[in-house]
Phi, psi and omega in degrees: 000124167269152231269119186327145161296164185277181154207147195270128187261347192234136146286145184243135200234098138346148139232122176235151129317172187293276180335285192284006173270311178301332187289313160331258177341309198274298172322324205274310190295313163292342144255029184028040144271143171289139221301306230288317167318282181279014144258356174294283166000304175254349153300302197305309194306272151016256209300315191300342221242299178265013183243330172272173193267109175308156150351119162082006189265346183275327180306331175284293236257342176276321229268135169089323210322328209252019187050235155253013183298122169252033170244046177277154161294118172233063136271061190254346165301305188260005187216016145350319164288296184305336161290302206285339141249078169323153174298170179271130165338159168301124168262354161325128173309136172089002179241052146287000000 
């Protein structure tokens, strides 16, 4: 079953500029939505764009991670799996 539509319950009083009313109006046209709809529209995205993790948001909590330790390898970038899971000892009778 699909979900009613909403309805606005508070009106909101906008200022744009020149510029930014035409960037409205060609959007609002090129997707044959009403202007209030594609600031709805671009409200959500907005907020989605800064609550979700973008491209590339994890490289800030990696960057520094590994400290000043100044004993890394360095092809530690390109062989990074081969550190982080080394092969296993020999399990083969006799490879003790």
């Amino acid at each position: 079953m699909p979900k009613p539509p909403r309805r606005v319950r508070e009106p909101v009083q906008v200022y744009l500029d020149a510029e930014d009313r035409a960037i409205l109006r060609e959007i609002a046209e090129r997707t044959a939505l009403p202007q209030a709809e594609v600031l709805r529209r671009g409200l959500r995205r907005l907020a989605a764009d800064l609550t979700d993790n973008p491209p590339g948001a994890s490289l800030d909590r990696l960057i520094g991670a590994l400290g000043s330790a100044g004993n890394l390898p360095a092809d530690l970038a390109g062989r990074h799996d081969e550190y982080l899971y080394p092969p296993e000892a020999s399990s083969e009778p006799g490879g003790d």
